[in-house]
C-alpha positions in Angstrom: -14.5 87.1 12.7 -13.5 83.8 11.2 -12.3 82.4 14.8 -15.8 83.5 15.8 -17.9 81.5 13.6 -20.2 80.4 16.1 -21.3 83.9 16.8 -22.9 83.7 13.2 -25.1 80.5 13.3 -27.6 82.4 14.5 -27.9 83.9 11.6 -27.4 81.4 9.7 -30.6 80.0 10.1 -32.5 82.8 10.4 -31.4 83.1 7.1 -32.3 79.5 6.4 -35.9 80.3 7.2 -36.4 82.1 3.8 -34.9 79.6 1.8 -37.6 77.2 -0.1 -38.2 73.2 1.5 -38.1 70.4 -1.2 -40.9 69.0 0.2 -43.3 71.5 0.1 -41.8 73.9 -2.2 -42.3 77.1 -0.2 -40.0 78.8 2.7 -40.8 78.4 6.6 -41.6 81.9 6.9 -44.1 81.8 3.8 -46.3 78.7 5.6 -45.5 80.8 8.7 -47.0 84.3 7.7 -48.6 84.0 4.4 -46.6 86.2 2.5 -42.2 86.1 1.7 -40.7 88.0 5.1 -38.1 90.2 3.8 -35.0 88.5 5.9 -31.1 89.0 5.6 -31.2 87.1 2.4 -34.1 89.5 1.2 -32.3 92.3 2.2 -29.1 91.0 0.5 -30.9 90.5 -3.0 -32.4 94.1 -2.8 -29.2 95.8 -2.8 -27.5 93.9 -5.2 -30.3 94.6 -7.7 -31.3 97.7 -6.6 -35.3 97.1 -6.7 -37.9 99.7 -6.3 -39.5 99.8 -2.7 -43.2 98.6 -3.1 -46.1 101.3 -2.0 -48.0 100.5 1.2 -51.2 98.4 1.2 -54.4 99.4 2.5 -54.7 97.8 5.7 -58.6 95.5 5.1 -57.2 94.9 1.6 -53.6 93.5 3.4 -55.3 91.7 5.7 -58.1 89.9 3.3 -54.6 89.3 0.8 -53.1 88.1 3.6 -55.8 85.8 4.5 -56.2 83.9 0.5 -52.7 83.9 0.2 -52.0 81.8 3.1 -54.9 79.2 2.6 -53.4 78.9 -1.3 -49.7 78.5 0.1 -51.0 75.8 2.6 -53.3 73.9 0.1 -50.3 74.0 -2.3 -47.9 72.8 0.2 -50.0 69.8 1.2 -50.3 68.7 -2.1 -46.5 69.5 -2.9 -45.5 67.1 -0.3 -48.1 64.4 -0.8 -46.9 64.0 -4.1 -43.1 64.2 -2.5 -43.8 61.9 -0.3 -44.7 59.5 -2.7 -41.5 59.6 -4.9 -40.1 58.9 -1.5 -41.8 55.9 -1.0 -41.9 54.6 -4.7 -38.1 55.1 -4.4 -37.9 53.3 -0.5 -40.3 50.2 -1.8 -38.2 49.4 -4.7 -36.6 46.1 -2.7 -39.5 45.8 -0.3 -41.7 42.8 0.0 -45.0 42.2 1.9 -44.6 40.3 4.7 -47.9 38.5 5.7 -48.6 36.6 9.3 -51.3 34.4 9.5 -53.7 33.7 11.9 -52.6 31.3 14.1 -48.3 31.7 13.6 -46.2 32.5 16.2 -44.2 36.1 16.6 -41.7 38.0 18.2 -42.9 41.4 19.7 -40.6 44.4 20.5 -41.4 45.6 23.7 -39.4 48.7 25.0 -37.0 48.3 28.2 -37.5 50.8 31.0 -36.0 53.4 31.7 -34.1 52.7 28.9 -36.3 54.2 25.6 -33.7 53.5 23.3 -33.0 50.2 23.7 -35.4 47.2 22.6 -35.9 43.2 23.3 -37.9 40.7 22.0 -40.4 39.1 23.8 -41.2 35.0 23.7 -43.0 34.6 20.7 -47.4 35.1 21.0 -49.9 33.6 19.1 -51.8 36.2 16.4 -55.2 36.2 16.7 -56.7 37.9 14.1 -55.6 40.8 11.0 -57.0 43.9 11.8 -55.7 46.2 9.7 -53.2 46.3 6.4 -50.6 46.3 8.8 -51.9 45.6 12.3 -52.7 42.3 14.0 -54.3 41.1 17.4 -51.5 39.1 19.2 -52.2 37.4 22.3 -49.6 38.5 24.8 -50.9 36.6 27.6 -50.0 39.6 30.1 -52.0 40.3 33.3 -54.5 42.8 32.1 -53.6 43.2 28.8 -54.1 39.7 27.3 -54.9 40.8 23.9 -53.0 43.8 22.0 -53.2 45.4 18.5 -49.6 45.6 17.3 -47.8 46.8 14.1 -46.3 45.0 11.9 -43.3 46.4 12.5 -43.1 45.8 16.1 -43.5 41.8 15.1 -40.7 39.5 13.7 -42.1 35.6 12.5 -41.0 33.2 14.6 -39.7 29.7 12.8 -39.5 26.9 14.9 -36.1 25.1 14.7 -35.7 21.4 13.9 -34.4 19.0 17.1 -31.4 17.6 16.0 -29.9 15.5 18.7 -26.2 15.8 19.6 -23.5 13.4 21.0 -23.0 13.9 24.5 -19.8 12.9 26.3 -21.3 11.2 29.1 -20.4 7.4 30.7 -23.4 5.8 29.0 -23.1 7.9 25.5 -19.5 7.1 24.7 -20.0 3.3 26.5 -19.6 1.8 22.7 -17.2 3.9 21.4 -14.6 2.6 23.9 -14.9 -0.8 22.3 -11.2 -2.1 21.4 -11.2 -1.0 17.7 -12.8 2.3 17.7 -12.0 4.4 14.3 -12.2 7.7 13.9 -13.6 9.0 10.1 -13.1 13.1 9.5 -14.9 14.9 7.1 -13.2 16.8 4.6 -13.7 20.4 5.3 -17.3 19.5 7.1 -17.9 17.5 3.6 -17.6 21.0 2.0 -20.8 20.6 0.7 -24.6 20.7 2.2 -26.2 21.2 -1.5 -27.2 24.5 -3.4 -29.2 27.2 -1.7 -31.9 26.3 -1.5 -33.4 30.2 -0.5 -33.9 32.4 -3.6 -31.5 35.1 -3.0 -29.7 33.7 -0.5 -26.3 34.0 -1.8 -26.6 37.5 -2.0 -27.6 37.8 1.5 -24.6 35.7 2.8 -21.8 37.4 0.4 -19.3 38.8 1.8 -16.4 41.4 1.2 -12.5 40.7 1.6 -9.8 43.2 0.3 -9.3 41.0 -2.5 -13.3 41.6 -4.1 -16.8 40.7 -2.9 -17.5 37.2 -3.2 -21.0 35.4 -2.6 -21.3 31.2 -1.2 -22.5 28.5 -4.1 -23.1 26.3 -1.8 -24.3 26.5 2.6 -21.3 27.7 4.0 -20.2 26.6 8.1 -21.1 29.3 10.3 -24.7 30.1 9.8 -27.6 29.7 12.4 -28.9 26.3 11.1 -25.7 24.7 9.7 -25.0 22.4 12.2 -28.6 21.6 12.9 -28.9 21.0 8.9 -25.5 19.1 8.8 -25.9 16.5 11.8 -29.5 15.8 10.5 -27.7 15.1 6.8 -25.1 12.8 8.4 -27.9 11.0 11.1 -30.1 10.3 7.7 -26.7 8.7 5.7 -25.7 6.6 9.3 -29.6 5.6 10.0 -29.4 2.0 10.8 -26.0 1.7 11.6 -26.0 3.2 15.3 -24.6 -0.3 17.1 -21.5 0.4 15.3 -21.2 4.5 14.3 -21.5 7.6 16.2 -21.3 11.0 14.4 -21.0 14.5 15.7 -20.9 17.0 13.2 -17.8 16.1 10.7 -16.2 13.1 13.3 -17.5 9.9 12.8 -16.5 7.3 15.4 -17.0 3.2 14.1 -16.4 1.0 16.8 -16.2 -2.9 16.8 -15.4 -5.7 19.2 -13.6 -8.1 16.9 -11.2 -7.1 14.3 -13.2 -9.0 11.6 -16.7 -7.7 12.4 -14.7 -3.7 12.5 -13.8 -4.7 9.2 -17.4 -5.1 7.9 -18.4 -2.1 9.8 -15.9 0.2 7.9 -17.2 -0.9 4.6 -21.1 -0.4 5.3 -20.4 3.4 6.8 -17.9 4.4 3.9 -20.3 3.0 1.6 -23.2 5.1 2.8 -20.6 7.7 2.8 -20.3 7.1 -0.9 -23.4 6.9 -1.9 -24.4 10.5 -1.0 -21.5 11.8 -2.7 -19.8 12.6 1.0 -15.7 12.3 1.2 -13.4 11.7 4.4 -9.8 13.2 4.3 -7.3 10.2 4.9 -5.0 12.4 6.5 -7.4 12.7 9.6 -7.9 9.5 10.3 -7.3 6.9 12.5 -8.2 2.9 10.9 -7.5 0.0 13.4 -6.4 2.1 16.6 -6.5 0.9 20.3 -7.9 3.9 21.2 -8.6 7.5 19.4 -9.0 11.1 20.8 -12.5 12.3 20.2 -14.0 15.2 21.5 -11.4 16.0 23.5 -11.2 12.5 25.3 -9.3 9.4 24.7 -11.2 6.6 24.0 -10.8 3.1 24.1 -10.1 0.0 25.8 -13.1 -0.3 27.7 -11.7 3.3 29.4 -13.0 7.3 28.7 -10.2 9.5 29.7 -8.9 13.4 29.2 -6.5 13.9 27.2 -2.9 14.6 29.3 -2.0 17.5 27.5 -5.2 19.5 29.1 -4.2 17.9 32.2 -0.6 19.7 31.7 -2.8 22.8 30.9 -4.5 22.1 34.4 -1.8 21.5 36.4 0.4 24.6 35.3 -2.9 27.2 35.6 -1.5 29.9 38.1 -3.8 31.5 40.1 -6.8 33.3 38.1 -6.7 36.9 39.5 -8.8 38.5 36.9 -12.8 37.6 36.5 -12.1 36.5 33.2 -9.2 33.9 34.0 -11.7 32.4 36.5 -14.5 31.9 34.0 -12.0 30.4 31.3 -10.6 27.9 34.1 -13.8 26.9 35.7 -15.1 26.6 31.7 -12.1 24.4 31.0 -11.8 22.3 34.1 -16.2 22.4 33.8 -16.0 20.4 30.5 -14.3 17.2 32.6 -16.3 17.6 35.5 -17.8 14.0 35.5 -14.6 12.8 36.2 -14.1 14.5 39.5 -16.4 13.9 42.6 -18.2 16.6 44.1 -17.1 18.8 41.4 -19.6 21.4 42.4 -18.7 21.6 46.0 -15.5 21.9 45.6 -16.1 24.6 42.9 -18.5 26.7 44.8 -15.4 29.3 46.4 -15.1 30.6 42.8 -18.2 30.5 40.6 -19.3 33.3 43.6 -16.7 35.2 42.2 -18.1 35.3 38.3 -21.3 37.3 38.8 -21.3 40.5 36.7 -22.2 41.6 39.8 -18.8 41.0 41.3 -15.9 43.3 40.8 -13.2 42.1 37.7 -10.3 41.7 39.6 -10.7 38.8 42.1 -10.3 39.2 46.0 -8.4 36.2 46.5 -8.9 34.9 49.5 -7.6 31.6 51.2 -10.9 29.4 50.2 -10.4 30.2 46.6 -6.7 29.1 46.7 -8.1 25.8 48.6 -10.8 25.0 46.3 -8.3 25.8 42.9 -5.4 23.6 44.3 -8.4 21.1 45.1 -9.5 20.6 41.9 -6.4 20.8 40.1 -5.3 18.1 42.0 -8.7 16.4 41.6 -8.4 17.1 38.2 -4.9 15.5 37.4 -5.1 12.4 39.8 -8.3 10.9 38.7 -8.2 11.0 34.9 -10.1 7.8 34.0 -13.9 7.5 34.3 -15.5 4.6 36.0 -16.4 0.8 34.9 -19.1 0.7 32.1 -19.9 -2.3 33.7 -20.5 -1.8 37.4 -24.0 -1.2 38.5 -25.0 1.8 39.5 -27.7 4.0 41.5 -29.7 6.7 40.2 -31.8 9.4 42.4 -34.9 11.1 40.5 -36.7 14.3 41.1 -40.5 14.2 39.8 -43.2 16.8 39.5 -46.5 16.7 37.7 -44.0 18.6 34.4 -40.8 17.0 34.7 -39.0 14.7 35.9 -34.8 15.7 36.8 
C-alpha cells in the first residue's frame, strides 16, 4: 500500500473535514451540518477509547437541536474569525505606511492585458480627481467612454516626474570645441565616489545588499540606481556653470579645451578649482594634460578633426557575417553609434534592420542583399573615418507641424 499512496488522499481529506480551522475554530463539517459528523477520524477515536454509543434522539427535538446549534456555531465562527482576522492584520501592518494621493497628482494605473489575466502593465500616468473613499480615488483615464473611473489604491502607483538633465551628444556641432588643439581630458575618481548622504530616511536599508561575505548597506548614493546619473551630471553642470566656452562634462569625463597653450593653462586652474571647492577629486592616472588630441566617448578628438577610434574600426573590418539575430543587432548597434560618419547610412542599412524584428525567425536567411549592404558598410565604415570641416557651411532641411518641428 505504500507504492499506492495516492489511492489514500481521498481519504485524507475527508478526514481533514473533521479536523478544527484556526480561523474559525470549528471543523468544515460542524459549519456544514450543525453538529460533529462522526468521520474516519471519529470512528478511529471511538475504538481506541471504547466510548458508549449515545441513545437516539427524538426526531422534532433533533431537528429544533439541530437548528440552535448551527446558528450558535455560525455566530461563534464569525466572531472567531473577525477577531483572527485582525491579529492577521495587526501582524501584516506592522511595516506598513499610509500612502496618500492628492487631488490633482499624477498616477500609474494597472490595467490587466487580454487574454492574458495574469499578467499586468501600467498605464501613462492620469490625473486624480477627487478621494472617494479611504482607499478609492476618481482618476481621469481619458478613455472613450469611460473618462472617469473609481480605482483602488492598490491598482495606482504615484508617478514623480524626473528632472531634465541634458547630456553630451557626440554630434559635429556638440563636440565642434572640444576638437580645439589642446583639449584635456579630467576623470573622476570612481564617479567622485561620493554624491552626499542619503538623503531618503531608510534608504540605505532599501539599497543594502547581500554578498557571501555578509550583508552590507551604501553610506553614501551608490552608481547604479534610477536617478544617479541624472543626480550626478546635474552636480557636475552646477560645479562647471559658467565655464562652458572651455569645459564639457558627461558624467565622470570632463573635457577642457583651449586654443593657445597659455589661455589652456588658465582654463585648467579655474575647472580644478571648482573641482576643489566642492570637495570633488580627479584620478591622475586617467588623465591626459596638454595632448594633441584625447579619446572621448569613444572618438578621437582633436586638431580641428572628430574621428573613431581605429581599434573599433579593426573590430569592423574583421566582423564575419552575423548569422544569428542577435549578431545582427550587436553589429548594426556597433557600426549605428558612428553612423554620422557614413553617408546614407540608413539606406545602406535597410537589408538587415528587416531582419531584427521579433517577428523574424533567430537565425538569419542570408541572402545576397544582406552580404551587399554588410560588406557596404564595413567598407564605408573603415574608409571614411574622419567627420567633416567644422567650418564649411552647411544646409539644413526642416519638417514643421502646428506640435513640432523635426
Amino acid at each position: 500500500m505504500r507504492h499506492k499512496w495516492d489511492v489514500l488522499l481521498p481519504c485524507l481529506l475527508f478526514a481533514y473535514r473533521e479536523v478544527p480551522q484556526k480561523g474559525v475554530e470549528f471543523s468544515p463539517f460542524e459549519l456544514l451540518y450543525g453538529h460533529p459528523v462522526k468521520g474516519l477520524l471519529s470512528t478511529v477515536k471511538e475504538s481506541w477509547e471504547k466510548a458508549p454509543k449515545t441513545l437516539p434522539h427524538n426526531m422534532a427535538s433533533y431537528m429544533l437541536a439541530l437548528h440552535n446549534q448551527t446558528q450558535r456555531f455560525w455566530k461563534q465562527a464569525k466572531s472567531n474569525l473577525e477577531a483572527s482576522q485582525e491579529v492577521m492584520k495587526e501582524w501584516f501592518d506592522q511595516k506598513a505606511t499610509l500612502v496618500e494621493i492628492s487631488p490633482g497628482d499624477k498616477v500609474w494605473v494597472m490595467e490587466l492585458v487580454e487574454p492574458k489575466a495574469l499578467q499586468d502593465c501600467w498605464s501613462d500616468p492620469f490625473e486624480i480627481k477627487e478621494r472617494k473613499g479611504e482607499a478609492t480615488y476618481l482618476v481621469e483615464l481619458q478613455t472613450p467612454g469611460h473618462p472617469l473611473r473609481v480605482l483602488h489604491h492598490n491598482r495606482l502607483k504615484p508617478h514623480f516626474e524626473r528632472s531634465e538633465v541634458s547630456m553630451l551628444l557626440v554630434t559635429d556641432e556638440g563636440m565642434e570645441e572640444e576638437s580645439e588643439p589642446f583639449p584635456d581630458l579630467l576623470s573622476a575618481k570612481e564617479g567622485d565616489g561620493v554624491l552626499g548622504e542619503l538623503p531618503t530616511e531608510g534608504a540605505k536599508e532599501r539599497s543594502a545588499f547581500y554578498t557571501p561575505d555578509g550583508h552590507y548597506q551604501f553610506r553614501v548614493m551608490p552608481f547604479g540606481m534610477k536617478n544617479v546619473p541624472d543626480t550626478f551630471q546635474r552636480l557636475v553642470n552646477g560645479v562647471l556653470d559658467g565655464k562652458d566656452a572651455y569645459c564639457t562634462a558627461y558624467l565622470n569625463e570632463r573635457v577642457v579645451y583651449s586654443s593657445s597653450w597659455e589661455e589652456h593653462l588658465l582654463h585648467l586652474k579655474e575647472v580644478l578649482q571648482a573641482l576643489q571647492q566642492v570637495g570633488l577629486t580627479i584620478k591622475a592616472s586617467k588623465c591626459q594634460v596638454g595632448q594633441g588630441s584625447v579619446v572621448y566617448l569613444g572618438h578621437l578628438v582633436g586638431g580641428g578633426k572628430v574621428q573613431p577610434l581605429q581599434a573599433k574600426n579593426e573590430t569592423i573590418k574583421a566582423w564575419q557575417p552575423p548569422t544569428p539575430q542577435t549578431e545582427v543587432r550587436a553589429f548594426l548597434g556597433l557600426t549605428g553609434y558612428y553612423s554620422r560618419f557614413v553617408k546614407g547610412y540608413g539606406t545602406i542599412v535597410s537589408p538587415l534592420t528587416e531582419h531584427t524584428s521579433k517577428k523574424q525567425p533567430r537565425l538569419v536567411n542570408w541572402k545576397e542583399a544582406c552580404q551587399k549592404a554588410f560588406d557596404s558598410l564595413k567598407e564605408a565604415m573603415c574608409t571614411a573615418p574622419c567627420s567633416r570641416s567644422l567650418t564649411t557651411p552647411r544646409n539644413l532641411f526642416c519638417r514643421q507641424t502646428l506640435q513640432s518641428m523635426a
